[in-house]
N, C-alpha and C positions, 0 to 999 in steps of 0.2 A: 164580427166578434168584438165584443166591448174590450175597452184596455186594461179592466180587471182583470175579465178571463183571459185576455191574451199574455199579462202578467206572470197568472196562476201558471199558464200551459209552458212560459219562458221557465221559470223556477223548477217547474216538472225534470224540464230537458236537462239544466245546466246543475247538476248534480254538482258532490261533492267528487264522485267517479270522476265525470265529466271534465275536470279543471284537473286533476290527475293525471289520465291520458291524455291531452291537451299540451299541460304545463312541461316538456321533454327540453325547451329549448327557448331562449331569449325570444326571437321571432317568433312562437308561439305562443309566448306570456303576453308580449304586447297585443296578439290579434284576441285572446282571452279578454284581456285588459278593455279593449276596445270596446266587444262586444258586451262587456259589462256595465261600462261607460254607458250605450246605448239604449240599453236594457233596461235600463234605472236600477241595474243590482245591485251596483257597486256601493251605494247606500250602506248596505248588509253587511257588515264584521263578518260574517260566516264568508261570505266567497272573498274578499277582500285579505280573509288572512289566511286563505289558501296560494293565491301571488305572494302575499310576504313571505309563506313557510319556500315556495319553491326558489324561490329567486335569492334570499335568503342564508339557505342550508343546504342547497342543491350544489353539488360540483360545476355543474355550468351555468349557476347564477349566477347575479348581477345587483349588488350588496347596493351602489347608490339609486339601481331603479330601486330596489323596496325599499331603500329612505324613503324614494318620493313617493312614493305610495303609501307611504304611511305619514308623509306631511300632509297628504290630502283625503286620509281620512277623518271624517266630521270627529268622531268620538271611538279616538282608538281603544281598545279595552287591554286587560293583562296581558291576552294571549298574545296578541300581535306586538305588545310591548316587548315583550319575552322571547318572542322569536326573534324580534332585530340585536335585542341583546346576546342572544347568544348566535345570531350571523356574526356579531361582529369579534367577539369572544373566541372563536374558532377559526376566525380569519387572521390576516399576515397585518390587522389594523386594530389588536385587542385593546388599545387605549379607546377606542371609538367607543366600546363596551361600556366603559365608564363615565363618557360624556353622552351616550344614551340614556343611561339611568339618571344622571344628574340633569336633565332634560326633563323627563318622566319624573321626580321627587317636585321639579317647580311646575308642571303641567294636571299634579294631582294625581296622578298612577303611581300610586305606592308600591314598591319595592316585596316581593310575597315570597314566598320560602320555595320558587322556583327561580324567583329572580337571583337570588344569592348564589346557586352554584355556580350559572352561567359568570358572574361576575369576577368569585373567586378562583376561577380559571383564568380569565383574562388576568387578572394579577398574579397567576402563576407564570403564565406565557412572556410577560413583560420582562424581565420577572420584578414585582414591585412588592418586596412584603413588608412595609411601613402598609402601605394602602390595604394588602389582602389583611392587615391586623386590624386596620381600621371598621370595614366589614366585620370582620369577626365580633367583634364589638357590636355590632346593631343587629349580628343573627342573634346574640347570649339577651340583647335587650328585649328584641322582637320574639320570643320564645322559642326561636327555630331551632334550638341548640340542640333536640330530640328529634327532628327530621333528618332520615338515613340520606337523605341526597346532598345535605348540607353537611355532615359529616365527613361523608367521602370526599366533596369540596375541599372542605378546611382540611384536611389531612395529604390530600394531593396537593394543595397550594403551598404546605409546607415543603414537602419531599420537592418540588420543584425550586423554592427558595432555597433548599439547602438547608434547613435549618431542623433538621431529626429530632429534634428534644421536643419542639411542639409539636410533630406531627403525632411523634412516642405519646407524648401528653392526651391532644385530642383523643386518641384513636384507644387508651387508655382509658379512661373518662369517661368513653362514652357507651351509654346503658345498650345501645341499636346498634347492630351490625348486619353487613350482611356479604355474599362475598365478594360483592365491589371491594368495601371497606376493607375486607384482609389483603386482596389485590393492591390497591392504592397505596394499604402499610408498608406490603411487601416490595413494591416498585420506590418505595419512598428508600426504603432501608437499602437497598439494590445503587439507586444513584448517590445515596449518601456515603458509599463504602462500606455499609454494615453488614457484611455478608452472613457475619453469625449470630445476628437480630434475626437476618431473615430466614434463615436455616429455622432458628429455635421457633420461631412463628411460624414458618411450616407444622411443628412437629408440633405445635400447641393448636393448629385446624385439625389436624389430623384427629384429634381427640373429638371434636365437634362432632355429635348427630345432624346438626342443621344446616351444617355450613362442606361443602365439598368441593376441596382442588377442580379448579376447572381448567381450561388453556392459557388463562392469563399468567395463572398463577405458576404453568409448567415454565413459558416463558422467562417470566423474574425469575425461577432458582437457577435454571438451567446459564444465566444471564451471571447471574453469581459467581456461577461454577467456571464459566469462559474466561470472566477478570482475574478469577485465582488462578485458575490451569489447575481444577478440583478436575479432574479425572475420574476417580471414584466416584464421588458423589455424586457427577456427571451423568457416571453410568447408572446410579441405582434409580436418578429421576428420569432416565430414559426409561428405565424395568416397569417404573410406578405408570408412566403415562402408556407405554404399549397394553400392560393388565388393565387399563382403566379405557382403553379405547383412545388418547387424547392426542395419539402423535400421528393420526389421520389429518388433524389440523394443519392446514400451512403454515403456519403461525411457529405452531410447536415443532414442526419438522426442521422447519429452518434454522430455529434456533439450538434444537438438537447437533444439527448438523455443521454448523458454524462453532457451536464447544467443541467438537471432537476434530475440528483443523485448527482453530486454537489451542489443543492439547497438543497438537504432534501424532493426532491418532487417523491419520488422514487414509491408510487401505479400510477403519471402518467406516468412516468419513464418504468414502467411495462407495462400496458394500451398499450404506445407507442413501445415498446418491441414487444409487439405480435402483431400488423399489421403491421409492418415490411415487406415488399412484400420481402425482400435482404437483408442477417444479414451475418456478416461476423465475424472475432475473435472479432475486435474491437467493434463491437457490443452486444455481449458475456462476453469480459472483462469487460467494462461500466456496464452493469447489474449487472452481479455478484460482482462486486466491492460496485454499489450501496448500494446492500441488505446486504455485510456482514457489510458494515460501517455505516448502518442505524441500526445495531443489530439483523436484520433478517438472523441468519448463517444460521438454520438450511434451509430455504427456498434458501439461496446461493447453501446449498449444495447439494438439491435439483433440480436445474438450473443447474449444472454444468453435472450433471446424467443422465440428459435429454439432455444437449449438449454433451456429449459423447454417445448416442445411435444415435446420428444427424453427428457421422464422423465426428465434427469438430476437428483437431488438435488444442491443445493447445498451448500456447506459454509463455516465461517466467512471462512477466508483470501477464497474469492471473493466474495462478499458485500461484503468491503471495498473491493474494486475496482470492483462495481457501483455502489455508493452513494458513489464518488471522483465516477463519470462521474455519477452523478444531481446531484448537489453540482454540481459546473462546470456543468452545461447549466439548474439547475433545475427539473428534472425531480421535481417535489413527487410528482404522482400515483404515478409509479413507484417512488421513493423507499418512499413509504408501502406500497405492496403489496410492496417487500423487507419491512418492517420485518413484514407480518402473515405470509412465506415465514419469516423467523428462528421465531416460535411453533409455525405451524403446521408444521413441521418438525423445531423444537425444537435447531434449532441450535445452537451450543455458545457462550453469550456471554460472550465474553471482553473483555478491557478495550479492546483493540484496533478487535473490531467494533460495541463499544456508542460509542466515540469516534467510530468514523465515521460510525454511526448522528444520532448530537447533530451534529457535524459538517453531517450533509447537513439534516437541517432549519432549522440556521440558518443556512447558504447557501441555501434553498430560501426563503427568509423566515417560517418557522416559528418565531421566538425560542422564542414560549412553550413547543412541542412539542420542541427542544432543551434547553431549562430542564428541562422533568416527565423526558425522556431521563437528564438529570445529575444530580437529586435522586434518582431509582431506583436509584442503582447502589450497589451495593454495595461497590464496589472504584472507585476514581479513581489515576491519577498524572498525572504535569505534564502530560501530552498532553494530557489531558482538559479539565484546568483551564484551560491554555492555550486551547486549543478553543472552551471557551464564555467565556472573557471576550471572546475575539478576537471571535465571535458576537454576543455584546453590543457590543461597540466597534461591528464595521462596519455595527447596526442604529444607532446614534447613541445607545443607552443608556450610556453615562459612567460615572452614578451608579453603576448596578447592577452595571459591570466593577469600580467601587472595592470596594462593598460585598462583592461577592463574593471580591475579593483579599482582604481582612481576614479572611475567614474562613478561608484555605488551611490555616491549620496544624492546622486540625479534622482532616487527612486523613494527617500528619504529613509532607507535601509540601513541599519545597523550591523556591522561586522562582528560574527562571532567568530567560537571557538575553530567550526570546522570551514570556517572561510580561511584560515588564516593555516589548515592543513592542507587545504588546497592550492593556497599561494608557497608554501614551504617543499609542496611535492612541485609546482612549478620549477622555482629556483632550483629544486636537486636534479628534475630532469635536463633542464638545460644550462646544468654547470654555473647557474649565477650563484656563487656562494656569496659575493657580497649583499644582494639585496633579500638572498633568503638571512644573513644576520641581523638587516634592518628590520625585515619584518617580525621576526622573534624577540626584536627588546621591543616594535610597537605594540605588539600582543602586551607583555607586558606593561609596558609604563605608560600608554597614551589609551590602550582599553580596555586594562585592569582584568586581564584575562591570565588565568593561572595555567602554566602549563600543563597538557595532561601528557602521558605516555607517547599519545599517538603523539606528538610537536616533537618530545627528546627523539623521536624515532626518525621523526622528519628530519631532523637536522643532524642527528650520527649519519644519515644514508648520504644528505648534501657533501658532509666530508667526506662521506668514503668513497661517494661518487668522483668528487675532485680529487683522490687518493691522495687527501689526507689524514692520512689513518692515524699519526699521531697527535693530530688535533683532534681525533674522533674519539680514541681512547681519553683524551687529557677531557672532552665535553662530558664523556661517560663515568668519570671518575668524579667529575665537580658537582654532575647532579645532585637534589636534595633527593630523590629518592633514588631507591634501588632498581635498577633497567634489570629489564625484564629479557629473559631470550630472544626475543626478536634483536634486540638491539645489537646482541653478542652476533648472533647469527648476518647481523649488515655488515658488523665489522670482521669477520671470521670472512666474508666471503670478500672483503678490501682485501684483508693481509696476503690472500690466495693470490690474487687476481698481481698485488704488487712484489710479492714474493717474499714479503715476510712470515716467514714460515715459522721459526720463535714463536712469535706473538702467536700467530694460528695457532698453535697448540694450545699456549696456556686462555686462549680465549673461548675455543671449543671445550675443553675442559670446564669451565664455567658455563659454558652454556647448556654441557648436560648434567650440571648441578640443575639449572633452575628447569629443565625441562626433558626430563629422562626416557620419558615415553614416544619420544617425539621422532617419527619417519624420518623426516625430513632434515633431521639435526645430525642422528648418522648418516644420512646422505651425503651431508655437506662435510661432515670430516671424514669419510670414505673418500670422497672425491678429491679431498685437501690430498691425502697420503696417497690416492695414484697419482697423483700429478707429480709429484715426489719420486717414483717408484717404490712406495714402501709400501709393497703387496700384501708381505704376512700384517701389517698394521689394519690396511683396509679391511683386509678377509677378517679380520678379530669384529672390528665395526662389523658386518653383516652377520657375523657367527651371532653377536651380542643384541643383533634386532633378531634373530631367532632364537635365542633363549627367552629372548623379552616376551616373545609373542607380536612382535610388530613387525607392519608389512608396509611396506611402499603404497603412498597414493598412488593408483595408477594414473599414467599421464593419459590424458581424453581430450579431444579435441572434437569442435563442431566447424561444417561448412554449410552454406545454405545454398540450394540449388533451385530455381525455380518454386520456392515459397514450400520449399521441404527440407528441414531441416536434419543431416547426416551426419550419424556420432561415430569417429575411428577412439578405438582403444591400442593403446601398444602390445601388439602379441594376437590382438582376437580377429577374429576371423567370420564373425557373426553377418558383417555384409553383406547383400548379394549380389553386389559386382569385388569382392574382395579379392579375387584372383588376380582380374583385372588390374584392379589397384595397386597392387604387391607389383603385376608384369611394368607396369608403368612407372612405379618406384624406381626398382634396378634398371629398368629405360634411361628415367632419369640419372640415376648418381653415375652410371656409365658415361654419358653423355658430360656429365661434368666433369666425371675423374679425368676423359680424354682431353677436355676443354685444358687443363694443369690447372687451374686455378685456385680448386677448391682442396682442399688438406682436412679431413674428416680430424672433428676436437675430438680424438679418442680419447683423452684423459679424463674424460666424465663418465666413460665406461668403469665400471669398480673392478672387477676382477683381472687378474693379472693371464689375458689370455693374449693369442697371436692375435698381430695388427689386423689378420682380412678379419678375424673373428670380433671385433671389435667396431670395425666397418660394419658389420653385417646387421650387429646388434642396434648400430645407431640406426642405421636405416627402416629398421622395423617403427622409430618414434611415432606416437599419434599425428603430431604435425606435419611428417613426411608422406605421412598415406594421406591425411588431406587434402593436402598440397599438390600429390598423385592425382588424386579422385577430380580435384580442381581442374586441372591441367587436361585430363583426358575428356573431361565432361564440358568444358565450355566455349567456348568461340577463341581463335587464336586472337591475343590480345586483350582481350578482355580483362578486366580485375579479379582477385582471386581475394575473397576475405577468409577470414579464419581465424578462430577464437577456441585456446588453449585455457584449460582449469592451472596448470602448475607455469613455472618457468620457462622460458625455452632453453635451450640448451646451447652449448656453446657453438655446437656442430650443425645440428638444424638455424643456427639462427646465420653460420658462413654459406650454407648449404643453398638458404634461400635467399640469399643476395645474389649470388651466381645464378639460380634460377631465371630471377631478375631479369637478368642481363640474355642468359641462352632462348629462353624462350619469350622473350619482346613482355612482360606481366609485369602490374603493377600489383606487391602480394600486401595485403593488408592481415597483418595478425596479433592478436590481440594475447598477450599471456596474463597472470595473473599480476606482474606489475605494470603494465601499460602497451601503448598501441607501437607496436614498428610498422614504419610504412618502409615496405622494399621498393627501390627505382634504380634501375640502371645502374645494377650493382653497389646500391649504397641504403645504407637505415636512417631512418632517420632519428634514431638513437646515439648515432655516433660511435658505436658499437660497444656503449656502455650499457648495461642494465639490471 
């Protein structure tokens, strides 16, 4: 066979198919490469800029081999120009974009009205709009300024710079449309803030014969609607896209679905969840996000359980919403088997999920394993730091949130507002009032940080914690603004505690000025007047939350048991070892009454009934059935955690020190102000809280 013919019959074989099916993989570009080498084809622009496009624009290409592949073509032509420009334009390197054209202008490949969009992308991405104006300029000279691909360019290079008036301009201007270009406006108006640009530009397509909403376009409204928490409007572009077909799209579903746990509308959230024909992470993340920021953890952590027996891989962003919901419920076990899912899937740890990571251990009451979390990293900012002093505070370590504030500038971190909330809850939990005073004028005079609410509240609790209540009133009274019920309610429950009962009065008084509806505020001056025995007082307080219409948060408590998490309510019975629980309760308070030790705080009982009846009633507490369930469910010795939504109580909290001690536990429980750790009959609260 002559080498013509043999040529002819080469060229036959190595189609444009051919380098197609081939081109799947780097080692298979090169063995293409190779044989084209050999072949004498590589000569030929046509197979030559079938390598450039794969290698290129493919996901698993390899952007410096088609450089070289294109520095070794004899006479590169537009197309192969055009494709490296826009490899590089869409890659993590879009400045390269524009030192390949500048390349190409001194090699004599001019610049052609494909080359400009690719370009002015890359100076969106950058984002550089001195440069993307610069461009624009040579499309208005070069005629291109009527070409729809150049259009949508300039109008997305704007929207990406931020600067809405010229995108408004272009896209204005321009005689050629088509529904890229309303997409691109509408995505431009979407990231600039202009929600009701983009609304009114919906309703100015909708008039269009030529031009029709497509998925992108569901997208950007629906994207509009999530930044406002547009609920209505929400709903009507879900109506438009189900009558049009468009929320079969993954695209649209997710974004649908994601507005409506941005709204709060999270059972439709759900609803829409499970007819889902196609769910992917980000569909997975949205939900489980939803439910733990609606306060439904335990049901997040329940979704997550059931997406892992569904082989979905996780990935960073959700992971942080898992280990939100583990955090609030203290859910240790679960917690920890995320942290061995980030390794052994090698998840991508960023600053964000190693924070949540520290986070959820010391809420779960793991300080130490929060601590070895924050010495590991590589990378900290204030989240972090904030994170684990606050960790340390609501463990009642002080010391070691100061310590560790002194060393911030190791990381070259700047102390805010709420570092300096977390150093102020430090000093109140362990009684340093002198250094929580320091830190409150360094706020001020050395980092020019204006006190907010939360700090006056910080530092009325330091006082009142130290009982002194009348430097806490004389702090409350100097403020520049006016304290808010919480503050009455720290110092109403000082005057109690020290038996300033005057004050109590007139400060509960004011505290249901500024906060009349509030559970919890008759609670606390109910409990002020039994403590008193002033019975018809208290029964007035509960009579007046039932005229009100208000009702007691109920108190709820979580334990985790072998990576299942178990919710006692006070009074319910909904458990199914709940008998049990209750038989193991009065096990217990028997077991202590006989010990003498323990003396049940009946005065946080409100109603003026007999002592066992009062007994009776504390004993039903959500922390007392957990503390039960604890007890009867786990290995003698063992740790018992447990995490309370409200307070604890004055009774459960003597209750479970003596437990402590009878039954050999260390109880870890967490209430809504901080962590007590029970040992051998002592808190480590001091039996302040």
């Amino acid at each position: 066979m002559s080498s013509q013919s043999a040529s002819r019959w080469i060229k036959s074989i190595v189609s444009t198919d051919w380098l197609k099916r081939n081109c799947i993989s780097i080692a298979a570009a090169k063995q293409a490469h190779a044989f084209l080498l050999t072949a004498n084809l590589f000569i030929d622009n046509h197979y030559a800029s079938k390598l450039v496009c794969f290698l290129a624009l493919s996901d698993s290409g390899d952007l410096d081999y088609a450089q070289k592949i294109f520095d070794r073509v004899t006479k590169p032509d537009s197309f192969i120009f055009n494709t490296l420009v826009r490899g590089y334009a869409r890659s993590s390197r879009p400045y390269e974009a524009v030192s390949m054209y500048l390349f190409g202008k001194r090699s004599g490949l001019a610049p052609d009205n494909f080359t400009y969009p690719f370009l002015l992308a890359a100076c969106g991405r950058l984002p550089d709009l001195g440069l993307g104006r610069r461009f624009h300029g040579e499309v208005l000279k070069k005629g291109f300024g009527l070409d729809v691909f150049v259009v949508n360019a300039l109008v997305q290079l704007y929207g990406s710079c931020g600067c809405s008036e010229c995108a408004c301009k272009v896209f204005d201007e321009s005689p050629v449309k088509d529904i890229v270009t309303w997409n691109v406006m509408l995505k431009a108006c979407v990231s600039c803030g202009l929600y009701g640009k983009a609304f009114t530009l919906f309703e100015e397509m909708m008039k269009l014969s030529d031009v029709k909403p497509d998925d992108v376009t569901i997208v950007s409204l629906v994207s509009a609607c999530s930044k406002l928490g547009e609920l209505v409007t929400g709903k009507m572009i879900h109506s438009f896209a189900e009558s049009n077909g468009l929320d079969r799209n993954l695209n649209v579903g997710n974004a649908i679905l994601y507005m409506y746990c941005k709204c709060g509308e999270v059972e439709t959230a759900e609803e829409l969840f499970s007819k889902m024909r196609e769910r992917d992470v980000l569909s997975w993340t949205s939900m489980l996000a939803g439910l733990a920021n609606s306060g439904q953890f335990q049901k997040s952590l329940n979704l997550f359980q059931r997406m892992q027996s569904e082989k979905i891989k996780p990935d960073e962003i959700m992971l942080v919403s898992v280990l939100y919901a583990c955090a609030q419920t203290g859910a240790l076990d679960q917690g920890k088997y995320i942290h061995l899912l980030i390794d052994k899937h090698r998840v991508k740890r960023d600053i964000v999920l190693e924070t949540a990571l520290l986070d959820m251990y010391a809420k779960c009451g793991e300080i130490g394993l929060a601590r070895q979390v924050f010495d590991n990293m590589r990378v900290r900012n204030i989240f972090t730091w904030n994170a684990m002093m606050g960790g340390l505070a609501m463990h009642g370590h002080g010391e070691d949130a100061i310590l560790l504030y002194q060393t911030i500038d190791r990381d070259k971190v700047m102390a805010d507002d709420v570092t300096f909330i977390a150093l102020l809850c430090a000093c109140s939990h362990t009684g340093l009032v002198g250094d929580g005073l320091r830190f409150f004028q360094e706020m001020k005079d050395v980092y020019k940080i204006e006190p907010r609410m939360e700090h006056y509240g910080c530092m009325v609790d330091l006082l009142c914690r130290a009982r002194l209540v009348e430097d806490a009133l004389a702090f409350i009274e100097d403020m520049p603004v006016r304290a808010n019920s919480i503050l009455w309610a720290t110092l109403l429950g000082a005057c109690r505690i020290s038996g300033h009962f005057g004050l109590a009065e007139k400060v509960g008084e004011r505290m249901l000025e500024l906060e009349p509806d509030s559970c919890g505020r008759y609670v606390m001056l109910s409990n002020l007047y039994a403590n008193v025995s002033q019975w018809d007082t208290a029964s007035s307080m509960r009579r007046q939350m039932k005229t009100r219409g208000i009702r007691k948060t109920p108190g709820c408590s979580w334990i985790e048991l072998s990576g299942t998490t178990h919710q006692f309510v006070a009074g319910d019975k909904s458990h199914d070892q709940i008998e049990n629980v209750y038989a193991m309760a009065y096990e217990m308070m028997q077991r202590v009454k006989s010990d003498g030790a323990h003396k049940p705080g009946i005065s946080d009982v409100l109603l003026d009934v007999e002592e066992e009846e009062k007994e009776n009633a504390l004993s039903l507490h959500s922390e007392k059935l957990a503390l039960a369930f604890g007890v009867m469910s786990t290995p003698p010795g063992s740790t018992i955690r447990i995490v309370k939504n409200l307070r604890v109580c004055v009774d459960c909290h003597s209750f479970f020190k003596d437990v402590s001690v009878i039954y050999n536990r260390e109880i870890i429980a967490r209430d809504r102000n901080r962590f007590h750790h029970f040992r051998e009959g002592a808190c480590s609260c001091s039996d302040f809280w």
